[in-house]
LUMGU-652175 format. One record per residue: x negated, y negated, z of N, C-alpha, C in turn; residue in one letter. Coordinates in steps of 0.02 Angstrom, whole numbers, plus 50000, padded with zeros to 5 digits. Layout:
XYZXYZXYZa
...
END
This chain:
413834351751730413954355051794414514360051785x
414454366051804414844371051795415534369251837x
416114370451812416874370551847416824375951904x
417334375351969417094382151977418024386251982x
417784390851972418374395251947418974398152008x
419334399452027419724402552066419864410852032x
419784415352099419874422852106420114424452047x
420964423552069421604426752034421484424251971x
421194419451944421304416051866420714420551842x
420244423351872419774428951840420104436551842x
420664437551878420934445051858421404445151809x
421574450351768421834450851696422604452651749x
423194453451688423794451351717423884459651758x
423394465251742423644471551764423414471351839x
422864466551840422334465351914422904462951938x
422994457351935423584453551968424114456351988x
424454462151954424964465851994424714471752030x
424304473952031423984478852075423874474752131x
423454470052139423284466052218424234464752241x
424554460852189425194459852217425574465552251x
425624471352224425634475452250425524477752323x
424884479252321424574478452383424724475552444x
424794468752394424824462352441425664462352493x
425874464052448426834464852469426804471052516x
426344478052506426464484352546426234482552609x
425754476952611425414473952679426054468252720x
426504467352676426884462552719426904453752706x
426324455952628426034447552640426324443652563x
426964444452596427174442052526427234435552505x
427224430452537427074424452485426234426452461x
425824427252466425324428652432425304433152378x
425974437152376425924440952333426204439152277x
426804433652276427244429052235427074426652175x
426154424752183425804421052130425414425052098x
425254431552116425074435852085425614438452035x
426324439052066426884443052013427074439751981x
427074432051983427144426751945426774428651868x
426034427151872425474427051842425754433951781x
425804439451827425904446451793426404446351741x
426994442251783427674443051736427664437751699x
427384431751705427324428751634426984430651576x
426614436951593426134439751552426364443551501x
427044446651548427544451451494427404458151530x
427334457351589427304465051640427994467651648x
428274472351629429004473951627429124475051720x
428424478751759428324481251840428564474351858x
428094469351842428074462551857428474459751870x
428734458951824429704455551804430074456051859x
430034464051849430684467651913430274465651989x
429624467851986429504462952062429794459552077x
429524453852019429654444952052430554444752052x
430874450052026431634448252034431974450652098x
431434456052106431684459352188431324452952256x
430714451452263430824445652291431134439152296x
431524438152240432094432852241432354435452265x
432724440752250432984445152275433264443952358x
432674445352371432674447552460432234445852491x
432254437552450432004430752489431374433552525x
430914436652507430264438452505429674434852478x
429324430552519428934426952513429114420152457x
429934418852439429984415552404430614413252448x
430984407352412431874406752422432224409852419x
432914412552409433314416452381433674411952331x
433564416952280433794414552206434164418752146x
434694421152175435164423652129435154423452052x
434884417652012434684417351958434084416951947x
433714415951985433024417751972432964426251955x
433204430252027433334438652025433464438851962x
434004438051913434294439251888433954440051805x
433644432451820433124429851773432454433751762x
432294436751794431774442151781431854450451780x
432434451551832432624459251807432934459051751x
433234453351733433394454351648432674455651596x
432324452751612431794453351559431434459551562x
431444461051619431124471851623431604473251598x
432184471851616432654478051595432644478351501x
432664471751483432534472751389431874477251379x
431434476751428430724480251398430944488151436x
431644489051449431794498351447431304500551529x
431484493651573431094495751617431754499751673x
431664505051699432414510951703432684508251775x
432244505651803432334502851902432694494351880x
432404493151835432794485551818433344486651788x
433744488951730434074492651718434614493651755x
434414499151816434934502651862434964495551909x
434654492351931434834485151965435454479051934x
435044480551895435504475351858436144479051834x
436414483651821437074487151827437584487051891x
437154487151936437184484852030437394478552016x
437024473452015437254466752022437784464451982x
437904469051915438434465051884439194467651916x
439094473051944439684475351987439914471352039x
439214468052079439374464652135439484458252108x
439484455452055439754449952011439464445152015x
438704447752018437954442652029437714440651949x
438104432751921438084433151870438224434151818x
438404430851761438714432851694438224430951649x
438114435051594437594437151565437654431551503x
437134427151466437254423551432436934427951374x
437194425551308436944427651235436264421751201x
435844426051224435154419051190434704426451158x
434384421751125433744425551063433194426851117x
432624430151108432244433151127432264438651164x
431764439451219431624446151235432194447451295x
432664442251331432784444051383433624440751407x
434204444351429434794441451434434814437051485x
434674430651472434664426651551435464426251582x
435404423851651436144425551694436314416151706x
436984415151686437274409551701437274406351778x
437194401151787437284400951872437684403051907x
437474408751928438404411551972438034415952009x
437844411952076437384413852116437874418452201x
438344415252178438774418752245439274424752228x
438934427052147439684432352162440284431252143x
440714433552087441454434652070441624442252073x
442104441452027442324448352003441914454451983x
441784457951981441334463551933441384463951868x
440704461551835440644463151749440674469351728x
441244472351721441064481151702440744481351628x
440964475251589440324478351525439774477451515x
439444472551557438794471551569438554477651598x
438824479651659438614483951710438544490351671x
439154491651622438964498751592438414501151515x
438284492651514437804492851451437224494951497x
436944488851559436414492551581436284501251625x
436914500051656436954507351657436804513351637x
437204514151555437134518451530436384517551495x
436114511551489435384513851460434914516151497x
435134515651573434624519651609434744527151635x
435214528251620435734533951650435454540551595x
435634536451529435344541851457434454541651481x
434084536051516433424538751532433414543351592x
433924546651608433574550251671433794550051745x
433974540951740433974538651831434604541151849x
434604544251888435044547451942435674542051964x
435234537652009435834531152006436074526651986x
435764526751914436144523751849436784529951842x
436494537551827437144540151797437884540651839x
437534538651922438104539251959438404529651957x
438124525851943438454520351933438934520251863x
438634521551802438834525951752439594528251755x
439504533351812440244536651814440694533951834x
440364530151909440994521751937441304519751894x
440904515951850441124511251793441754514351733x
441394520751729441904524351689442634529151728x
442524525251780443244528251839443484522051864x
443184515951876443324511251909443494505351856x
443414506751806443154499351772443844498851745x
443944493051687444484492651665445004495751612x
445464497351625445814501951579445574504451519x
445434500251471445214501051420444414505751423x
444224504451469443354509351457443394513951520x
443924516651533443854520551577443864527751524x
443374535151557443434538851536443384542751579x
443854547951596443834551451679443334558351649x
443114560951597443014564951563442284562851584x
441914558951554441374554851536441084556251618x
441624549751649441384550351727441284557151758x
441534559851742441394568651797440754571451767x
440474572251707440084572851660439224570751714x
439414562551699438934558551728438744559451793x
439234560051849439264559851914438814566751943x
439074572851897438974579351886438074578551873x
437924574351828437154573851837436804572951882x
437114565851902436894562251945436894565452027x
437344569052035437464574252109436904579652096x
436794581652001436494590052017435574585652037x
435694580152032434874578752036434654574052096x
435304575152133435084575952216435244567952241x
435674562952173435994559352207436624558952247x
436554553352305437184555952346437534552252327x
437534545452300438044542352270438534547052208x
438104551452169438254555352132438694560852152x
438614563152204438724571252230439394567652273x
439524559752291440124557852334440524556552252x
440404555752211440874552952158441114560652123x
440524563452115440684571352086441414574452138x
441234572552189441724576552238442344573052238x
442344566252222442924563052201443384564452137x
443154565752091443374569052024443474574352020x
443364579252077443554586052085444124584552112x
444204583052162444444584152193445284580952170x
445284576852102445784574552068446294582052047x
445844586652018446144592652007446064598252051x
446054597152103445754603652156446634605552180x
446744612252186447274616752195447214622852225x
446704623852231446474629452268446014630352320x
445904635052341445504634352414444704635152389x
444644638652330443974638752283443864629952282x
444324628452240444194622552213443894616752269x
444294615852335444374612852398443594613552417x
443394621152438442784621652451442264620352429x
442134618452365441704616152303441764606952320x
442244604852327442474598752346442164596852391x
442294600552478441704599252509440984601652520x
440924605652468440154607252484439814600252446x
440084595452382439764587852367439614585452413x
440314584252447440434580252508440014579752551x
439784586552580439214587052623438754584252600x
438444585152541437814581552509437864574652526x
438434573152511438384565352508438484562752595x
438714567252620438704565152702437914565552721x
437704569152687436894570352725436534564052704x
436544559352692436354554052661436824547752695x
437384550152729437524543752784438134538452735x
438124542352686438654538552653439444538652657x
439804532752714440254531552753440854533752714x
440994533952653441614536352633441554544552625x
441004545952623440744553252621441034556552682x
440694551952730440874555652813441474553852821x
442024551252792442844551552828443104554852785x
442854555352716443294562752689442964569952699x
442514571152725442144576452748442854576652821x
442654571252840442984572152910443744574452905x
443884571552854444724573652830444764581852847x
444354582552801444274590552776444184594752825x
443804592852874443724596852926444284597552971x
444764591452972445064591053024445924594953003x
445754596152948446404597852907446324605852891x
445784607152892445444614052872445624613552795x
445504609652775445584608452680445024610952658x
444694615852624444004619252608443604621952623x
443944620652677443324622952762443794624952820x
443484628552879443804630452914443834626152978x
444394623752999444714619153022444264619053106x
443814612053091443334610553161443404602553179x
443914603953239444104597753257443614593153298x
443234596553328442464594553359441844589453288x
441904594253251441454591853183441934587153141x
442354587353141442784582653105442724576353169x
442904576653215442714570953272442164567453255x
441424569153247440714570553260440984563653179x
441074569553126440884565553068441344556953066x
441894557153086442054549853110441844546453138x
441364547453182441004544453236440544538753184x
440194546253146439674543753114439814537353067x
440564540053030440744534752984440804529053009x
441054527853070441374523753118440744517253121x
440194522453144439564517753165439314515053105x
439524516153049439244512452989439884506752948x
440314508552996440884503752958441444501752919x
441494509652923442244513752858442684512352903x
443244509052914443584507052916444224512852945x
444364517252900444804522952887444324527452938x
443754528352955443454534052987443484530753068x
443444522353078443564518953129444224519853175x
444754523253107445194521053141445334529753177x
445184534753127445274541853143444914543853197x
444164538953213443934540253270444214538653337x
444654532553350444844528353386445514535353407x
445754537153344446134541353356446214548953415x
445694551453383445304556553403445094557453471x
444994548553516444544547653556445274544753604x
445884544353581446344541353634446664548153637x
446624555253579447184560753607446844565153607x
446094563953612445624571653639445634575453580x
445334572853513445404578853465444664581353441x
444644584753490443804586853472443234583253478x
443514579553561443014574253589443464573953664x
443014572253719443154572453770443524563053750x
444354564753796444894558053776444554549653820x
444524546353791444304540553830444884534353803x
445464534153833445794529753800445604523953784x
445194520153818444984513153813444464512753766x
443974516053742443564518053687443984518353632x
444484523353621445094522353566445304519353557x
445534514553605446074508753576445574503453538x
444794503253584444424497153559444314498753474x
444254505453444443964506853385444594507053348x
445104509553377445854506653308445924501453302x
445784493153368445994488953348445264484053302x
444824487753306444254488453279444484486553207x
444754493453188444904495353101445404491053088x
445954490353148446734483353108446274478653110x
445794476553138445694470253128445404467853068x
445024473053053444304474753000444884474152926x
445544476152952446084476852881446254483252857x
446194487552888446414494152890447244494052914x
447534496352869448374492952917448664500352913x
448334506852891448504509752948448324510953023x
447724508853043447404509253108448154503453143x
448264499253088448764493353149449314496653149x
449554502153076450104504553111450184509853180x
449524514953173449354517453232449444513453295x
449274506653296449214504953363449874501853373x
450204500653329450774498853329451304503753380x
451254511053343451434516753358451354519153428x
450684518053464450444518153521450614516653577x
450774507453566451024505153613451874506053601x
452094506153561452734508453542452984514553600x
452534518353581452824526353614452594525153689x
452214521053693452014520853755451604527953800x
451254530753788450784536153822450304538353811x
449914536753899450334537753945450524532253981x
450274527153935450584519653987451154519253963x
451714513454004452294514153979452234509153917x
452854508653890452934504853806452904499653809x
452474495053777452564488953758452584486053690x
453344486153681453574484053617453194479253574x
453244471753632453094463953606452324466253589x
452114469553603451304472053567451404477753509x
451724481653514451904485553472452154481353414x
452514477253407452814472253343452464468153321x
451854465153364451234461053336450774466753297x
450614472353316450284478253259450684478553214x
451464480153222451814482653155451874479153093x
451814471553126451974466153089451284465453036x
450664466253085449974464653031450004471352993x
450124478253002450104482652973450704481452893x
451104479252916451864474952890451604473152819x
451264465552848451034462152795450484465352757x
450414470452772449704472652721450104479052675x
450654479152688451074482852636451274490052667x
450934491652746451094497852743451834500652773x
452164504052758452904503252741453334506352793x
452734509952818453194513852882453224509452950x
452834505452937452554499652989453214493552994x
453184492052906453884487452884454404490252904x
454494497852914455284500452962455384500753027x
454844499953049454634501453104454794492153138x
454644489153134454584484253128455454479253108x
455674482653071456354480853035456884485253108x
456704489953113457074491853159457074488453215x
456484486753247456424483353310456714475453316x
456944472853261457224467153248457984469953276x
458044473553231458964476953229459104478453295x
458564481853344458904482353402458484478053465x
458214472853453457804469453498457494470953532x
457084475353534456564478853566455874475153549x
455924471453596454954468953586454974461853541x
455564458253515455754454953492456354452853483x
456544444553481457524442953470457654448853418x
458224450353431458614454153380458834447253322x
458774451753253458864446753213459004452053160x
459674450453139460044454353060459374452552988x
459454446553006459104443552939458064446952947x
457914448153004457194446952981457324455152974x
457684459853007457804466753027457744469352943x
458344465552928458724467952842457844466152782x
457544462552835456914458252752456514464852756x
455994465652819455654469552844455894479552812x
456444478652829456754485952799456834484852741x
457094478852702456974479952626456354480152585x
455914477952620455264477652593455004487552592x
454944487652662454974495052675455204500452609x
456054497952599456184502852578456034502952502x
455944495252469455634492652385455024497052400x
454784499952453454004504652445454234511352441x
454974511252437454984519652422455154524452509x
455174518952541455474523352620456094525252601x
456294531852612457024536352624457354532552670x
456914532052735457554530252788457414524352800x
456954519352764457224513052771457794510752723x
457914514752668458494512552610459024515152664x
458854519752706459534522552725459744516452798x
459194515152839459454508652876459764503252864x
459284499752799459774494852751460384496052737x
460524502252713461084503652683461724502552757x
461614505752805461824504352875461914497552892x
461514491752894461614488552878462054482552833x
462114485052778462394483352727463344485252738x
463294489952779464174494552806464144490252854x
463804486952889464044482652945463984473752942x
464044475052863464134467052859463484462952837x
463244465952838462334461752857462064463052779x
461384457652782461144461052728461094455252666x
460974455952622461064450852562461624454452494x
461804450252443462414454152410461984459452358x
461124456452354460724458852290460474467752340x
460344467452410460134472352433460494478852414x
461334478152409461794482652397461764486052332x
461624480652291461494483752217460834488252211x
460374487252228459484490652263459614497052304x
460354496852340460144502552377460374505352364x
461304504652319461644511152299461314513552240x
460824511052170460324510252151459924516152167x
459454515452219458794522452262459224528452272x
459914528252275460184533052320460544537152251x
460954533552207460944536252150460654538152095x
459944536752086459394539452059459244546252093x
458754544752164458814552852214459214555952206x
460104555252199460464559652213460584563952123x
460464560952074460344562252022459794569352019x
459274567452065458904570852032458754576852070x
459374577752125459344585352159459524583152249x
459294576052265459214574952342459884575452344x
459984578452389460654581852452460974574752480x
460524573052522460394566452559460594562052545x
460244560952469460484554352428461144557252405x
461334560252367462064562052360462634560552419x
462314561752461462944557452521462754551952532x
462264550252509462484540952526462484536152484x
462664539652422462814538052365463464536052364x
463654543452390464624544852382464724538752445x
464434540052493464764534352550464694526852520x
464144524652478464324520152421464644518452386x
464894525352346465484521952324466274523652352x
466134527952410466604526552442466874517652492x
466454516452502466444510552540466374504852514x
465984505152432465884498652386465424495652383x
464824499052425464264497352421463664495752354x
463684490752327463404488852278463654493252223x
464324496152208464874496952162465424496552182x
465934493952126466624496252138466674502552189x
467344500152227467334507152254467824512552199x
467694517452220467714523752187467924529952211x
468334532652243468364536752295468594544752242x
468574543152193468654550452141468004554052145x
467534546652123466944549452121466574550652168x
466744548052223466384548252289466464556252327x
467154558452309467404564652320466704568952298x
466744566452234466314572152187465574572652220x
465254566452228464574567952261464544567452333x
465184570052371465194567752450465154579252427x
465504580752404465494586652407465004590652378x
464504588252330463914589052311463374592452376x
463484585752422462984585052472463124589352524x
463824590452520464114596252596463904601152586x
463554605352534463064610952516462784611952592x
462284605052603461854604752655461764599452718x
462264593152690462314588852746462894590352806x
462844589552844463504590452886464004585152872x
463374578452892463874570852872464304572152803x
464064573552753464594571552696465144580252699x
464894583552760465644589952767466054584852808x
465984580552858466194578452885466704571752841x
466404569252800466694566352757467134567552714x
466834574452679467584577752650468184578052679x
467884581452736468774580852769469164574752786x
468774569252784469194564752793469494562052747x
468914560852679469314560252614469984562252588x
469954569852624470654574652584471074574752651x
471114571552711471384570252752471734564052751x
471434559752695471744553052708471784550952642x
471794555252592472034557552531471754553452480x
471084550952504470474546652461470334551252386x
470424548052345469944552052275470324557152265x
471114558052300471244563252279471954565052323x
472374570352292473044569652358472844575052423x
473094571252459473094572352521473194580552532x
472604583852570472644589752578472304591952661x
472904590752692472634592552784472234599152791x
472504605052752472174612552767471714611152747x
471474611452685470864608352669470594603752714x
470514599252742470254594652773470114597152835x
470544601352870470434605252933469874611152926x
469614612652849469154618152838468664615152834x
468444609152818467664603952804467564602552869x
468184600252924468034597352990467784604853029x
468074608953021467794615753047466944617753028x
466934615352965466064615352935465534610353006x
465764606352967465364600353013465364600053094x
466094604953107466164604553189465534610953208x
465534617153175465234622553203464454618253205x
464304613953189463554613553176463324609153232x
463774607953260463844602253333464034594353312x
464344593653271464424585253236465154584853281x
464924578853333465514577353378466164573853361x
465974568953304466364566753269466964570153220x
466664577053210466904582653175467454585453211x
467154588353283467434589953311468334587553348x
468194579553349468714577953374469314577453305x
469014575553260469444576853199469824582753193x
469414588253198469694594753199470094595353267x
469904593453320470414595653360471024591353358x
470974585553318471594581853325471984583353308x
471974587453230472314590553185472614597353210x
472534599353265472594603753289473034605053354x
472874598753379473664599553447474044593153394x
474184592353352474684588953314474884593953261x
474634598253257474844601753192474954601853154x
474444597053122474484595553029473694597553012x
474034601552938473594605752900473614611952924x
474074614052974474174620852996474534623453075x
474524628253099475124629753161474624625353196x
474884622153253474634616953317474294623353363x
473844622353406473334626253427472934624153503x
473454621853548473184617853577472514621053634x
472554625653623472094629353682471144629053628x
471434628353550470764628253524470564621653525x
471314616453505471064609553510470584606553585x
470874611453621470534608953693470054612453711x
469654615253641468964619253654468524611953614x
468804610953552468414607153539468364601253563x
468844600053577469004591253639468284591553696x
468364594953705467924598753767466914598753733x
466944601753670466364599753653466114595153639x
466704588753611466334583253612466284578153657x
466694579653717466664576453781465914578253803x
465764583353803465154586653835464574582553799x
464614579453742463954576753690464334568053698x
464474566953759464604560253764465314555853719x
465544560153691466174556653641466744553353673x
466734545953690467304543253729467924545153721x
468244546253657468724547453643468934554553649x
468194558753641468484566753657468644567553749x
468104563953779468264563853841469004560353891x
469284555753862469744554253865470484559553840x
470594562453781470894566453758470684573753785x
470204574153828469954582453870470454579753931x
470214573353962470824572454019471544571754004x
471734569053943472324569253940472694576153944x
472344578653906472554588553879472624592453945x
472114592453998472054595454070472524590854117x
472824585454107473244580454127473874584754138x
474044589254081474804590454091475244589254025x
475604591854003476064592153973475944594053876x
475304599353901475224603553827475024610753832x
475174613853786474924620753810474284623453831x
474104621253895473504624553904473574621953981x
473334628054043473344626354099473114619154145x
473634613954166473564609754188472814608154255x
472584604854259471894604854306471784597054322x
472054592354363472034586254391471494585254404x
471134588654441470554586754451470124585454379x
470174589754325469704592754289469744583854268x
470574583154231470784576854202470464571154201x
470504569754312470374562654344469584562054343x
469334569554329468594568154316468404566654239x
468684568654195468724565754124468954559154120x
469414556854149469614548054140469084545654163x
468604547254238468294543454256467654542754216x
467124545954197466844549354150466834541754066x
467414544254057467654537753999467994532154018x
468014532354087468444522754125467654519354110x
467094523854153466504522154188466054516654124x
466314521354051466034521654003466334514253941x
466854513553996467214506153949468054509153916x
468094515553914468434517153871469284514853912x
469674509053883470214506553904470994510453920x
470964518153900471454520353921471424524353948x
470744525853967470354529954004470324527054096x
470094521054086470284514854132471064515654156x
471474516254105472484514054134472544521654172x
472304525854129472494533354157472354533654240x
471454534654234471374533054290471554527354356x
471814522754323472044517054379472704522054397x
472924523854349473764526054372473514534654403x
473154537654414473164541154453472744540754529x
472454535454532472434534454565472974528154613x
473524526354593473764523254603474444528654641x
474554536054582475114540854635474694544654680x
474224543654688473724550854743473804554754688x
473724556254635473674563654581473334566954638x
472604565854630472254572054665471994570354750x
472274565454760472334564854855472524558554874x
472494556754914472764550254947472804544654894x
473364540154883473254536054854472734529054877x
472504526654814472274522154818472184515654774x
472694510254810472824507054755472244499954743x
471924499554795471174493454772470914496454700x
470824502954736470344506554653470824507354596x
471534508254619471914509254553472034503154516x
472004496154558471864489354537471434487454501x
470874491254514470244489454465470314490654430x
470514496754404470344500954339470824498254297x
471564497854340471994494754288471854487254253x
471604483654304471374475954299470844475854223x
470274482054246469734482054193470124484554096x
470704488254117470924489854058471284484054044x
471744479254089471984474854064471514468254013x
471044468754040470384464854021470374463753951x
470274472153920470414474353870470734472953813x
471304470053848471794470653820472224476753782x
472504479853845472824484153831473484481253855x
474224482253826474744480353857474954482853905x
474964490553888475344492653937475034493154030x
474314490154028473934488854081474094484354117x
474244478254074474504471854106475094472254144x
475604476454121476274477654131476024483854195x
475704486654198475504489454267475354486854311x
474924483454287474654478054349475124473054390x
475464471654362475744466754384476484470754434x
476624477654412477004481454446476724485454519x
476044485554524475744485654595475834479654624x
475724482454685476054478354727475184474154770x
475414467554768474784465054794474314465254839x
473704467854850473374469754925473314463754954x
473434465155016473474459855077472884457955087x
END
């Protein structure tokens, strides 16, 4: 009696992948499974790579990471160029480590979830499909040889490859080509060549494509500056998941930059990107609620962004953040978390977080290792031309900040910096005023305070005028001293305002004005300032400028006594008691 036969066991292994074929374009893929089965045990290289793409993507089968793995390896030995460029893919995504066995095919160890990226696996299969032709082999190719590990990187190689892979209309290619340009781009030629890749690779939807396209546009870097199309292309990136284009959109969409403003749309897509781990989008939002507009500021939200932006290293966020400690804004004030936050900041290379620390560090605070770190940043910079750093170098070692102090040398780089700082003109003069680093020279010292005073430095100012109705470092001057007294009263200076009333008070050369005075004491009583307080109690205590009044002259004197001032107490107690 004859057996009777089944279909598929009567078609030869080429039948079998043609129906499979078929069978999969129809949708009907477990039926097609045992056909690619049949094929690829046969030694079908098509076959192979089938049955590895339905492991693959759990197509009519399970999902099987080593199964995939297990058959696009075996096309790929038979030089099959789509298995090949796959399997270069997967070893990146770290699907697998390739074992060493005899025959036709590299089987993959169980490592079905993914590690690290094999870059030498990835660039063996790579490059054998890359030298055949495939487009997104040569642009994986160039990854590998830009991305991979020190040792096999070739930036030469990669531009080469990428350069293929872009001229033959890949976009993965034409986004990497534009990346390696753009390493040496310096010119507006160069820039424009940069984004004309770019575009290629944007036309193809590829998300890092569309936020540096978008850069470009929005910067006018290569192109002529379209804040509308630069909007447009973030959008796009946005909706696919770039992170960095999430957050520029969010941006864009809370300050109207070439999109009608929707604040609440913005805020949702920056906190979108902090959340996603973008930590500049958290420092943005940080920034946001910080500045507050046009709602008003909310710090204690502003310091929960700065803080996640913080911990993800970004540094302006860590000052930002360090500051708000230092002055309790949005959080306890705290020396210690203020000083961590700003040192972290400034170990990233922030100017003015070394320079807060360093502030810090003059007021006591701080750790003993921070001092050595910061006079350290400041004497390196100031070494190597910074102005800036040269004065706060010299105020280092003027003050002993993580060196001996030094006031010879401090001279030397405090005067370095008076080229261009005001602060270290202002410093000179006090140096050679108080005969630091050097003997004591008032004329001199009255010519640095004159620097720093013309530029509006209030502190300057009163220096210079002090020196000036006392008359050291040159003839006494009291009508100029009481110009500059006068300017720094005007920029809030307690002590200039106090010494403007004393001077209009009476008994120096320059026309007496009671009123002008009792409005200068009050001015600096109002302000805390304690002899500012006695003055005013005691003129209001003779009627200076009208009726006396001694409740109010009680106060003021009472508030200076507070103080502790003596000669307040000894006033007070010489009024006579209100009934």
């Amino acid at each position: 009696m004859p057996a009777f036969l089944d279909l598929p066991g009567l078609r030869s292994p080429a039948a079998c992948l043609d129906r499979a074929q078929r069978l999969r374009a129809a949708g009907e893929h477990k039926r097609a499974v045992p056909l690619f089965v049949r094929a690829a045990r046969a030694g079908l290289a098509e076959a192979q790579f089938r049955l590895g793409r339905c492991y693959l993507d759990a197509a009519g089968v399970p999902p099987s990471r080593r199964d995939a793995a297990h058959w696009i390896a075996a096309a790929a030995e038979q030089d099959h160029v789509e298995a090949q460029t796959l399997l270069a893919t997967m070893a990146l995504h770290g699907i697998g480590q390739p074992e060493a066995t005899t025959g036709s095919a590299s089987l993959f160890a169980a490592n079905t979830h993914g590690t690290a990226p094999d870059f030498p696996t990835a660039r063996r299969w790579a490059e054998r499909a890359a030298r055949a032709g495939n487009a997104e082999a040569q642009a994986l190719l160039g990854y590998v040889l830009t991305a991979g590990p020190e040792d096999q990187r070739d930036p030469a190689a990669a531009m080469d490859w990428y350069r293929r892979a872009a001229e033959a209309g890949a976009a993965q290619g034409a986004l990497g080509y534009a990346l390696a340009l753009a390493q040496d781009a310096t010119t507006g030629a160069h820039h424009a060549t940069v984004a004309g890749w770019l575009a290629k690779a944007a036309e193809a939807d590829l998300p890092t494509a569309l936020f540096l396209l978008g850069m470009m546009h929005e910067r006018g870097l290569g192109v002529d500056a379209d804040p509308v199309g630069a909007a447009e292309l973030f959008r796009r990136g946005a909706d696919r998941g770039h992170r960095s284009a999430q957050a520029r959109w969010g941006l864009a969409l809370m300050e109207g930059r070439g999109v009608k403003p929707n604040l609440q749309d913005g805020e949702s897509w920056l906190r979108r990107a902090a959340l996603g781990g973008d930590r500049e989008a958290a420092a943005l939002v940080g920034d946001l609620y910080a500045r507050g507009d046009p709602l008003p500021p909310n710090y204690a939200e502003a310091a929960t962004w700065f803080r996640r932006a913080a911990e993800a290293g970004h540094k302006a966020a860590a000052r930002a953040l360090g500051m708000m400690y230092l002055t309790g804004a949005g959080v306890p004030p705290d020396n210690n978390e203020a000083a961590h936050w700003l040192r972290q900041s400034a170990a990233a290379g922030d100017t003015s977080a070394q320079v807060n620390l360093a502030n810090i560090l003059l007021s006591g605070g701080g750790e003993a290792e921070d001092a050595t770190r910061t006079r350290a940043w400041f004497e390196q910079a100031a070494a190597a031309g910074d102005l800036l750093a040269a004065y706060n170098f010299g105020v280092c070692l003027a003050e002993g900040v993580g060196v001996e102090r030094d006031d010879a040398k401090a001279l030397v780089w405090l005067k370095r910096a008076a080229e261009g700082v005001v602060n270290a003109q202002y410093w000179c003069g006090r140096m050679l005023a108080e005969g630091r680093g050097c003997a004591a020279d008032l004329a001199a010292a009255r010519i640095w305070y004159a620097r720093a005073a013309e530029t509006g430095m209030a502190e300057a100012e009163v220096a210079l005028a002090e020196l000036l109705v006392n008359g050291r470092g040159g003839p006494a001057d009291h009508a100029e001293a009481l110009r500059w007294f006068s300017r720094a009263a005007a920029r809030g200076h307690l002590g200039a305002m106090f010494a403007t009333g004393a001077m209009l008070g009476g008994g120096h050369a320059v026309p007496t004005d009671t009123e002008a005075a009792a409005g200068w004491y009050r001015k600096a009583a109002e302000a805390g300032h304690p002899f500012a307080q006695l003055m005013l109690g005691r003129f209001l205590a003779q009627g200076v400028t009208g009726p006396a009044d001694p409740d109010q002259a009680r106060h003021w004197i009472a508030r200076a006594a507070e103080q502790g001032l003596p000669e307040a107490a000894a006033d007070l107690a010489a009024l006579t008691p209100v009934a």
